[in-house]
C-alpha positions as CSV (number, residue, x, y, z in Angstrom):
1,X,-33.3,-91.4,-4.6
2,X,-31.6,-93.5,-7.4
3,X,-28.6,-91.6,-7.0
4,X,-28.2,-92.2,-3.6
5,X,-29.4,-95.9,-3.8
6,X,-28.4,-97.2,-7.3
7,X,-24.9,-97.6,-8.5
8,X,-24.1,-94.4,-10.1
9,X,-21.8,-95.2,-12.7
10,X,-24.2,-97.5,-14.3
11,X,-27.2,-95.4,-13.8
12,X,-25.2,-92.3,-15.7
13,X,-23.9,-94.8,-18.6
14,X,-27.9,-96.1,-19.0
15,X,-29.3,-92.0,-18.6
16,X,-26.3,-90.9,-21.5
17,X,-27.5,-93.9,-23.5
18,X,-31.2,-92.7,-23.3
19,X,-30.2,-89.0,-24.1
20,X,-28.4,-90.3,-27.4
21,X,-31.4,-91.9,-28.4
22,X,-33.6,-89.0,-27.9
23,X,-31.5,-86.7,-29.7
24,X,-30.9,-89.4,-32.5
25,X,-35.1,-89.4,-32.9
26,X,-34.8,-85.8,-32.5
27,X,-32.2,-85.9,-35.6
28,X,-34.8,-88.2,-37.6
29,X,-37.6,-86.0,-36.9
30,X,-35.9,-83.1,-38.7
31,X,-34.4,-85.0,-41.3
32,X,-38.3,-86.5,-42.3
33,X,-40.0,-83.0,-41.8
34,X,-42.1,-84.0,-38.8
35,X,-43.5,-80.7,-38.3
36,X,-46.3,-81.7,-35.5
37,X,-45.8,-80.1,-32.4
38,X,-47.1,-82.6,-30.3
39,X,-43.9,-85.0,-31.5
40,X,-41.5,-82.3,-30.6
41,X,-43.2,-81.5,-27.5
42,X,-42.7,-85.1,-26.6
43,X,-39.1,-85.6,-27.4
44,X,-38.2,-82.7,-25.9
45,X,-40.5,-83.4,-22.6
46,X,-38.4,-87.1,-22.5
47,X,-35.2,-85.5,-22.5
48,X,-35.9,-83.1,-20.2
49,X,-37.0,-86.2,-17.9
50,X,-33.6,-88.1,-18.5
51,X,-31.4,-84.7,-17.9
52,X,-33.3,-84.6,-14.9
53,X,-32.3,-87.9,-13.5
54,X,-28.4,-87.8,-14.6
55,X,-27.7,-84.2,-13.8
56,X,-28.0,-84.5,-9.6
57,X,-26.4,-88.2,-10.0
58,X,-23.3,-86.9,-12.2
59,X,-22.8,-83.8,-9.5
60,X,-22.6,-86.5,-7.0
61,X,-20.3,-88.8,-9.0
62,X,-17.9,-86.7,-8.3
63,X,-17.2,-87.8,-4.9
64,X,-16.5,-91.2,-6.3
65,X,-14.1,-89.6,-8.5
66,X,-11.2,-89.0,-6.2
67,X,-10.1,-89.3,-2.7
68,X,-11.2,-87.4,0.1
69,X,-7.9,-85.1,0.2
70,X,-8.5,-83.6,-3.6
71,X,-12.4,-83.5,-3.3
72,X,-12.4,-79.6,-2.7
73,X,-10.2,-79.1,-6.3
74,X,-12.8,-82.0,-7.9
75,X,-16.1,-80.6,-6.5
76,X,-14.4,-77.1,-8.1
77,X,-13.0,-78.4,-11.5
78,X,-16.7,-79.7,-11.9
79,X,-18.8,-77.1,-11.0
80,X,-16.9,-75.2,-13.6
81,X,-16.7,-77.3,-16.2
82,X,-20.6,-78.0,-15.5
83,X,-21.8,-74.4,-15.1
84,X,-19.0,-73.8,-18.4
85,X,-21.2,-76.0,-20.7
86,X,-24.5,-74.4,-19.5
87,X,-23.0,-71.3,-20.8
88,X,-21.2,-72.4,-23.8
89,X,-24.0,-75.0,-24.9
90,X,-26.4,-72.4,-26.3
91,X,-23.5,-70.5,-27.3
92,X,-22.4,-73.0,-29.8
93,X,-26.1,-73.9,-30.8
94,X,-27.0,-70.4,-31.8
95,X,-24.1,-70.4,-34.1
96,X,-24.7,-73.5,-35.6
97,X,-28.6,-72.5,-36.3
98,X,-27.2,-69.4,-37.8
99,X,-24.8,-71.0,-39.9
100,X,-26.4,-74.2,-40.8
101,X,-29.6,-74.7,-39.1
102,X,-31.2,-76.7,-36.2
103,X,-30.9,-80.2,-37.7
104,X,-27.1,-79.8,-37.6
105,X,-27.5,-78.4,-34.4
106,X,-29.6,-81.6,-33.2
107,X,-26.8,-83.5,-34.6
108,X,-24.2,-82.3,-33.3
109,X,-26.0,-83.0,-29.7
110,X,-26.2,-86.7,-30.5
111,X,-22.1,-86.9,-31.3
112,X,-21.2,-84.9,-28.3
113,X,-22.9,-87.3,-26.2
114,X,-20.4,-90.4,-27.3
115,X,-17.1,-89.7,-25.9
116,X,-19.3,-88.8,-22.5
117,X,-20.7,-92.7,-22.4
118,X,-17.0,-94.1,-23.8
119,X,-15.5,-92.2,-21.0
120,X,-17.9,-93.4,-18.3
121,X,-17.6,-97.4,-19.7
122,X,-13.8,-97.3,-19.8
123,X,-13.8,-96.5,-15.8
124,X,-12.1,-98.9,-13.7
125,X,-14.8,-99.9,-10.8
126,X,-12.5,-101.3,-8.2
127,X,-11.0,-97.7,-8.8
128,X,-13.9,-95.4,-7.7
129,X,-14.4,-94.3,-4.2
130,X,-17.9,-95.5,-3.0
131,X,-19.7,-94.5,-0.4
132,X,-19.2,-96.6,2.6
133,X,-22.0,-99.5,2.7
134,X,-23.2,-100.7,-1.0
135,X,-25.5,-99.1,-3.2
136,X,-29.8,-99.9,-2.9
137,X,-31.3,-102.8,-4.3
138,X,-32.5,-101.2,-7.1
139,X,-36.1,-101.5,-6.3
140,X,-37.2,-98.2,-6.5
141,X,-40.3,-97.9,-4.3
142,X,-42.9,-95.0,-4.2
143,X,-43.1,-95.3,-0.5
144,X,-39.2,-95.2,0.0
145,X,-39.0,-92.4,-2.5
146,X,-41.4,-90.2,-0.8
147,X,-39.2,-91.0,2.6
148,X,-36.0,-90.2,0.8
149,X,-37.5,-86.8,-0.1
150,X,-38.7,-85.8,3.0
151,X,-35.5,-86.6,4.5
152,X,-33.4,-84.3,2.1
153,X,-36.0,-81.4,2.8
154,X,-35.2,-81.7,6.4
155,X,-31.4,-82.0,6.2
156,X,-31.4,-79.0,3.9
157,X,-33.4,-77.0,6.4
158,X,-31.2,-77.6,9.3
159,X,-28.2,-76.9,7.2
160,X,-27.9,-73.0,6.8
161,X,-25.2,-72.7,4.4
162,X,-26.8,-75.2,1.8
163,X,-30.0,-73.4,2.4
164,X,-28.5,-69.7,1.5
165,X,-26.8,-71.8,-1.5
166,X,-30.4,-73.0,-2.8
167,X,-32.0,-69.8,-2.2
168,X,-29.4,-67.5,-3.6
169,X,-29.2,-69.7,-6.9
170,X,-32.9,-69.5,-7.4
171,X,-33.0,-65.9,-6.9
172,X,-30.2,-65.7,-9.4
173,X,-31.9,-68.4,-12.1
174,X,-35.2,-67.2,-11.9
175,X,-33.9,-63.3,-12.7
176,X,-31.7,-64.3,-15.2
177,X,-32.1,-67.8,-16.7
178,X,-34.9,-66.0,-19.3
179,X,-33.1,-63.2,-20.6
180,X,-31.5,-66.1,-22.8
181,X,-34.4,-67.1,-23.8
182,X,-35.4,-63.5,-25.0
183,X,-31.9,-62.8,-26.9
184,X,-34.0,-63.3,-29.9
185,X,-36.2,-60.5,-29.3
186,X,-33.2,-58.2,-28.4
187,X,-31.9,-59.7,-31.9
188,X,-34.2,-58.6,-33.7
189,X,-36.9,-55.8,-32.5
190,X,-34.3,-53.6,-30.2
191,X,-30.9,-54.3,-31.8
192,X,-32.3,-55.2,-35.5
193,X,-29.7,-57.7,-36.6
194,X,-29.7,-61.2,-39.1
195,X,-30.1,-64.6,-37.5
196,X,-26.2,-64.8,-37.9
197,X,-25.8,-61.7,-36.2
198,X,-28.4,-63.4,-33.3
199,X,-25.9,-66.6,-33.2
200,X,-22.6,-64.3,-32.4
201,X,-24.6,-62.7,-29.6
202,X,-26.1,-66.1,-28.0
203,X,-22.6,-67.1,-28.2
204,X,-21.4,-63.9,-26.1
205,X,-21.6,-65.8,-23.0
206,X,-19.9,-68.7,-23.6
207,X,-17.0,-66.3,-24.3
208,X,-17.5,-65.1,-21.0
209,X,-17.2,-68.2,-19.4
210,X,-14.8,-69.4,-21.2
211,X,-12.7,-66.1,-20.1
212,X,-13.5,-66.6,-16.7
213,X,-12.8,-70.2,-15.9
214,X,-9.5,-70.2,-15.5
215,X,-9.9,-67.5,-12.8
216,X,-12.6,-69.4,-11.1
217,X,-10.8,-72.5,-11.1
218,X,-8.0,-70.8,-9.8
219,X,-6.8,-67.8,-8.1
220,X,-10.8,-66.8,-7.4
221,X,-10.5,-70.7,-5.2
222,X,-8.7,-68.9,-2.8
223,X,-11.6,-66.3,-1.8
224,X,-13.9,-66.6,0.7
225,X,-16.8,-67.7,-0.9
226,X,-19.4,-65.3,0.7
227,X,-17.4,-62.3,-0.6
228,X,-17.1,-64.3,-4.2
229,X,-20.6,-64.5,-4.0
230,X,-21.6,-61.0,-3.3
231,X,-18.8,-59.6,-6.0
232,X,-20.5,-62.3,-8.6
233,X,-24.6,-61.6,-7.5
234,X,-24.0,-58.1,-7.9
235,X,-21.8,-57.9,-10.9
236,X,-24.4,-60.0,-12.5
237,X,-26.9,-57.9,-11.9
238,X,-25.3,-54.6,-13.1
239,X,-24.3,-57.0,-16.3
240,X,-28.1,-57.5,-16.7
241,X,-28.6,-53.7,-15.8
242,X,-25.8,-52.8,-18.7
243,X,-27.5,-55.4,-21.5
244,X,-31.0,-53.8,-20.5
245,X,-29.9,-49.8,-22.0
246,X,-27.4,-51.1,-24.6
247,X,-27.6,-48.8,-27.3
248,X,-26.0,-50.8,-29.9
249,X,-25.3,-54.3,-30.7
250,X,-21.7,-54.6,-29.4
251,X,-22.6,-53.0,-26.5
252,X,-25.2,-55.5,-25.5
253,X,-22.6,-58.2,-26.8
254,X,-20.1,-57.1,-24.4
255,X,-22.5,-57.3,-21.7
256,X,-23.4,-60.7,-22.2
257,X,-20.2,-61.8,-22.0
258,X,-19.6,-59.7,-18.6
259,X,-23.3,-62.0,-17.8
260,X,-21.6,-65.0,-18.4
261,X,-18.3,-64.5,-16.8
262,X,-20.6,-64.0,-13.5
263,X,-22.7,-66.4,-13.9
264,X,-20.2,-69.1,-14.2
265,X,-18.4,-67.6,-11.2
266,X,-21.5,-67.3,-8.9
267,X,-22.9,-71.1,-10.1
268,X,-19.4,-72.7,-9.7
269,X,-19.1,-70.9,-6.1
270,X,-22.7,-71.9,-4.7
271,X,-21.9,-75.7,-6.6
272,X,-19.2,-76.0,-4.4
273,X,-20.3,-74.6,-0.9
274,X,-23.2,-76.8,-1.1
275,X,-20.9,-80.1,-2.3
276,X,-18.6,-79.5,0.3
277,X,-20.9,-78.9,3.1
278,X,-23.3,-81.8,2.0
279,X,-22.7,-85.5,3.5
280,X,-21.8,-88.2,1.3
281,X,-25.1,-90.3,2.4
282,X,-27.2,-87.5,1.2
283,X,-24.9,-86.0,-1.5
284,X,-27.4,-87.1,-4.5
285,X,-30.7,-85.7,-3.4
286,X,-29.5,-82.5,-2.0
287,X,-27.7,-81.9,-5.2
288,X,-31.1,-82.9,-6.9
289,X,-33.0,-80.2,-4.6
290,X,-30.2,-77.8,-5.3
291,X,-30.5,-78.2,-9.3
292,X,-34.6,-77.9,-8.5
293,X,-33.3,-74.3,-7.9
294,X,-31.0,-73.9,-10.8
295,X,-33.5,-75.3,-13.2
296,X,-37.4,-75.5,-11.5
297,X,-38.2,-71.9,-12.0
298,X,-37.4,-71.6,-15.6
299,X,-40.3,-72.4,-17.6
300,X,-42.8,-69.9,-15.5
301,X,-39.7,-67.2,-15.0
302,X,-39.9,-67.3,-18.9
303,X,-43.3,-67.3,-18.9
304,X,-43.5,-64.3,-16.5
305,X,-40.6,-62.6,-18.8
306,X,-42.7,-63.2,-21.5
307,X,-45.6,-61.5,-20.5
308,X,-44.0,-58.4,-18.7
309,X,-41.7,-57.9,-22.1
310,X,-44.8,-57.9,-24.3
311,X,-46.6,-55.5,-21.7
312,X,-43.9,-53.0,-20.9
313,X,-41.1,-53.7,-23.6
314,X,-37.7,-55.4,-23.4
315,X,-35.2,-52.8,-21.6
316,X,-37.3,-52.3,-18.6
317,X,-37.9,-55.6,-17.8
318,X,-34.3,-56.4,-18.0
319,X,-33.2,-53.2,-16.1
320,X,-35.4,-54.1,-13.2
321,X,-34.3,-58.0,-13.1
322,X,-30.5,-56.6,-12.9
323,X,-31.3,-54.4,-10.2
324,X,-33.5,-56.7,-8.2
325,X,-30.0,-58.9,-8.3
326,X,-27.8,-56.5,-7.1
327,X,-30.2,-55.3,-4.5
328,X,-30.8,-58.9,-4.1
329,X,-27.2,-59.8,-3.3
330,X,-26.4,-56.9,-1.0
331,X,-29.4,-57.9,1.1
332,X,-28.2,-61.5,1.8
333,X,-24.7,-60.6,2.6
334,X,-25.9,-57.5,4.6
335,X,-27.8,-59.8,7.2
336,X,-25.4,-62.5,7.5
337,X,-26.7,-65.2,5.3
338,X,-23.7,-65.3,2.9
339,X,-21.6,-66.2,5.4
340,X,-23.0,-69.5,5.5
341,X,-21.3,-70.4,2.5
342,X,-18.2,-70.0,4.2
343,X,-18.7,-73.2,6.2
344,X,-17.3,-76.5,5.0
């Protein structure tokens, strides 16, 4: 709703702001030995809230960005730079912890954040390319809200390529979003390494990604993206599958960067076909309902994880995710549904 209705550039420079300052009190926190759980909870609960808000309204920034004629190389250039930092983000964090610990990590979150809001205040306005017909009021009504919502569920229903886009990306997230989140107990219980050693293999997939985004922002453009999309589901999945019976540490090291080399390709790809298929008037909640899929099933996926790992052990857990991918991926382009993303 507010990124369809509010002027965007302002609402992202106001959301930025707000992140600063919760990373700032996050930075406090750890510098006065606040130990209480329920104040990191609630820091970490607010900015989950504000990234919440400004990540569907940057996607759909985008299109203000530039004309209509480079929008496919933008809506590209963004979705891997976006899905990049996803990747490299915990990367970078899990060396710092190992190197220096989490307070430096926290603030090195809060100066990362300036150039972002510099960048967004030195815009020229009369530059961007809004929508046609100005932005909401700014009175952001339940009732209209509610309206809004509904709407974007229908127009996602009765468009079949974005559909296949949200479902494949929440098949893919809710597999493998939690095997980061269990890197620490492949650190330490089946690979046996130091909390450095647990830092250079968080940051395996940023390497990854880092490796593959110049092929995904370039000659991989110029695939069809339902073919991309099966070569990326299912090369994640035997990625997962190859983490899952690493022997030794480098193995599993090399595997997570093979992870994140797909998972920057299959993200960028599905980011795309669903920002070039998606109309401008709707742009910000469909991208909203879209990232609901990136990002809604994480916290019970790593829940589930959780449980099963303690229950059965790490590697088979693992093993079976990567294979329910690349059965996963050969069952939606075997009945035609990846061919929706082909559309624009």
């Amino acid at each position: 709703y507010m990124s369809d209705n509010l002027d965007r550039r302002n609402t992202l420079l106001w959301a930025s702001f707000a992140s600063t300052v919760t990373s700032s009190l996050m930075v406090v926190a750890w510098v006065a030995d606040i130990e209480s759980p329920w104040v990191w909870v609630g820091m970490f609960f607010t900015r989950g809230v504000v990234a919440g808000l400004r990540l569907p309204i940057w996607q759909a920034f985008v299109s203000e960005c530039v004309s209509r004629r480079h929008l496919h190389n933008a809506i590209t250039l963004n979705s891997t730079q976006f899905n990049a930092a996803r990747t490299l983000g915990p990367a970078i964090g899990g060396l710092v912890i190992g190197l220096a610990g989490p307070g430096w990590a926290l603030l090195l979150a809060v100066l990362l954040t300036g150039p972002v809001i510099v960048a967004l205040a030195m815009m020229d306005k009369a530059e961007l390319h809004r929508p046609s017909g100005p932005p909401g009021t700014g009175a952001v009504e339940g009732r209209a809200i509610l309206a809004d919502y509904r709407e974007s569920i229908r127009y996602v229903a009765a468009s079949p390529g974005i559909r296949v886009a949200i479902l494949t990306v929440t098949l893919i997230s809710t597999i493998s979003m939690p095997i980061v989140t269990q890197l620490v107990v492949f650190a330490e219980d089946v690979f046996e390494v130091s909390p450095f050693w647990f830092g250079v293999l968080g940051s395996a997939q940023g390497l990854g990604a880092v490796m593959a985004a110049p092929l995904v922002a370039g000659e991989l453009g110029r695939v069809r993206r339902s073919r991309l999309q099966l070569a990326a589901t299912v090369g994640y999945g035997l990625a997962v599958i190859m983490f899952g019976l690493a022997p030794v540490f480098w193995v599993g090291f090399l595997a997570l960067g093979a992870i994140g080399a797909m998972h920057l390709t299959s993200a960028s790809n599905l980011n795309s076909s669903v920002q070039l298929q998606v109309d401008d008037a709707v742009r910000g909640r469909v991208m909203a309902i879209y990232l609901m899929g990136v990002l809604g099933t994480a916290p019970f996926a790593n829940l589930a994880m959780g449980w099963l790992i303690s229950a059965f052990g790490p590697r088979p857990v693992v093993t079976t995710g990567g294979l329910l991918l690349v059965f996963g991926g050969m069952a939606l382009f075997g009945t035609g549904r990846l061919q929706r993303l082909d559309v624009d």
